[in-house]
N, C-alpha and C positions, 0 to 999 in steps of 0.2 A: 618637411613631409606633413601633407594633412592629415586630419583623421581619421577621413573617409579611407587612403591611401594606408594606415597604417593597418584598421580594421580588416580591408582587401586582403594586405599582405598577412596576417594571421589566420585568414581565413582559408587561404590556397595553402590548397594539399601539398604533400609533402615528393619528392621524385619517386621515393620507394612504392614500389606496386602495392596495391589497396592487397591486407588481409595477409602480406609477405613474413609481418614479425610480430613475433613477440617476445622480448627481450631477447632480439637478433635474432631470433632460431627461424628460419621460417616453416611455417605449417604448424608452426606448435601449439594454438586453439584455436579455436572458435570464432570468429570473430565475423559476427554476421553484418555489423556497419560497418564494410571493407571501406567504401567511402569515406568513414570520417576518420580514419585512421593515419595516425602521425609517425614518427618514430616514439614520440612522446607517450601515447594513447593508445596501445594494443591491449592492452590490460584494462583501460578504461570503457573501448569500447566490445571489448567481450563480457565484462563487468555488466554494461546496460540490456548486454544479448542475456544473459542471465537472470535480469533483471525483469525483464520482458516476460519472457516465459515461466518465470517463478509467479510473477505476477498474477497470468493469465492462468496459472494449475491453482494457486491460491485462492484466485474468485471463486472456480469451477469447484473448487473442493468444500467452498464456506459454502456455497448453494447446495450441492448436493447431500452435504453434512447435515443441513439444517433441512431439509425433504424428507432422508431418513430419517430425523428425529421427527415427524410430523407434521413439518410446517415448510410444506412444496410450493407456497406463492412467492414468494422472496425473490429481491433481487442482491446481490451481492450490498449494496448501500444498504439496504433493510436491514441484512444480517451482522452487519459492522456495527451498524447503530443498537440493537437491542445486546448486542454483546456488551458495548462500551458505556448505555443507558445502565445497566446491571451490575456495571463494575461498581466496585465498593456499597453496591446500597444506597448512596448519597443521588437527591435530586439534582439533575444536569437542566441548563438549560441550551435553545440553540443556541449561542453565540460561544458559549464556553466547549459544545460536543464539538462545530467546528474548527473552533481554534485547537482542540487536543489530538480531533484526526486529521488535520491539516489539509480541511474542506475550504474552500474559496468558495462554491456555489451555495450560500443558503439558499437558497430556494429548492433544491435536488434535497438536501436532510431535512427542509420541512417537510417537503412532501410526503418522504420513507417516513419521517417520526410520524403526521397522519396519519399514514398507509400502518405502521405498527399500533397506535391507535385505535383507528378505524377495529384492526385485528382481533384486540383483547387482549394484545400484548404490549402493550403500555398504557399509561395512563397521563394526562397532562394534569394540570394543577396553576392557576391562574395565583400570582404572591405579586401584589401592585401591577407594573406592566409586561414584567415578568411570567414567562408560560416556563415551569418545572415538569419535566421529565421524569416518570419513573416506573418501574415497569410492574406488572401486576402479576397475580402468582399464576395465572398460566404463563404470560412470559417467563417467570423464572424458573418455572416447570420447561419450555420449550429450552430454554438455556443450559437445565441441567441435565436433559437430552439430549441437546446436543455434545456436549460434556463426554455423554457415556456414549455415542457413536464414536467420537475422535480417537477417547482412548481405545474403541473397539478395534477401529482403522488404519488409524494414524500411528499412536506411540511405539507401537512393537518393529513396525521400519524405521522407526524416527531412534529408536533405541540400535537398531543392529546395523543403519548405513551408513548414519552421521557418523562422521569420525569427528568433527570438529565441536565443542560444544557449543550449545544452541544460545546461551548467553553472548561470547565472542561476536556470533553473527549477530545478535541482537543489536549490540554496541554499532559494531557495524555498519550496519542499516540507518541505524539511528544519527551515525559522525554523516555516512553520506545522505542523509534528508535532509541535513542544515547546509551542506554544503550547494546540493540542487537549490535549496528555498537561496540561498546568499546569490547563488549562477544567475538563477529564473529575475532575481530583482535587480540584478547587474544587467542580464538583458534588455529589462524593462525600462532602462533607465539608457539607453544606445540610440 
């Protein structure tokens, strides 16, 4: 059997009706990529339909979070980065911001770090060829603004709906973003 031939065959769906199981029951969630759906893979692929949508309420909330706190031109990349620019104190530069949000496009986080820049809410800092990151006290004024919208907004549901703790899912997230990063370079490599 070739590899092309072995590829095909992993790749062909499975007999069971798209969106039929999940761990045999059928109807029993969600699972909005009925197509990619195996016997294997009902829980994997409601897992990404979750994934999806958490995602996409996640952006909507860091922009809007950071609007209310004063600062309404941002785009979701803008707000990640002066968060993550802020973290610890310690000067970031690009190469080290991207490799810890697990950005592949510099050129999209140079921009946003000029774009926060540009702002008043950072500041760069030239150390040999190195360009340092850091943010300046209205960034960390807009930051600890944002701070007190979240807990305005956010904690008191995040207190009374979670049942699961937010650490758990943290872990979570974290075991399956090396496992996508290992998939994505397995692919790359096909």
């Amino acid at each position: 059997m070739t590899q092309a031939t072995r590829m095909q065959k992993r790749a062909t769906p499975s007999a069971a009706p798209a969106g039929s199981h999940r761990r045999g029951k059928p109807g029993a969630g969600i699972v909005s990529s009925a197509h990619l759906v195996s016997p294997r893979s009902a829980e994997l692929s409601e897992f990404e339909f979750g994934l999806i949508v958490a995602f996409n309420a996640f952006s909507r909330w860091a922009v809007r979070c950071m609007a209310a706190a004063g600062q309404g031109e941002f785009t979701f990349t803008d707000v990640l980065l002066l968060h993550h620019v802020a973290h610890r104190a310690r000067h970031k530069k690009l190469a080290d911001i991207c490799f810890v949000l697990n950005y592949e496009d510099t050129h999209v986080v140079a921009y946003s770090l000029k774009k926060l820049v540009a702002a008043g809410l950072l500041e760069a800092s030239r150390q040999g060829k190195e360009v340092f990151y850091q943010p300046t006290p209205a960034g960390e004024a807009a930051v600890q603004a944002y701070r007190a919208v979240r807990e305005q907004c956010l904690l008191q549901s995040l207190d009374t709906e979670l049942n699961a703790p937010v650490g758990e899912l943290a872990r979570l997230l974290r075991t399956m973003s090396g496992m996508y990063d290992q998939a994505a370079r397995s692919a790359g490599s096909l």
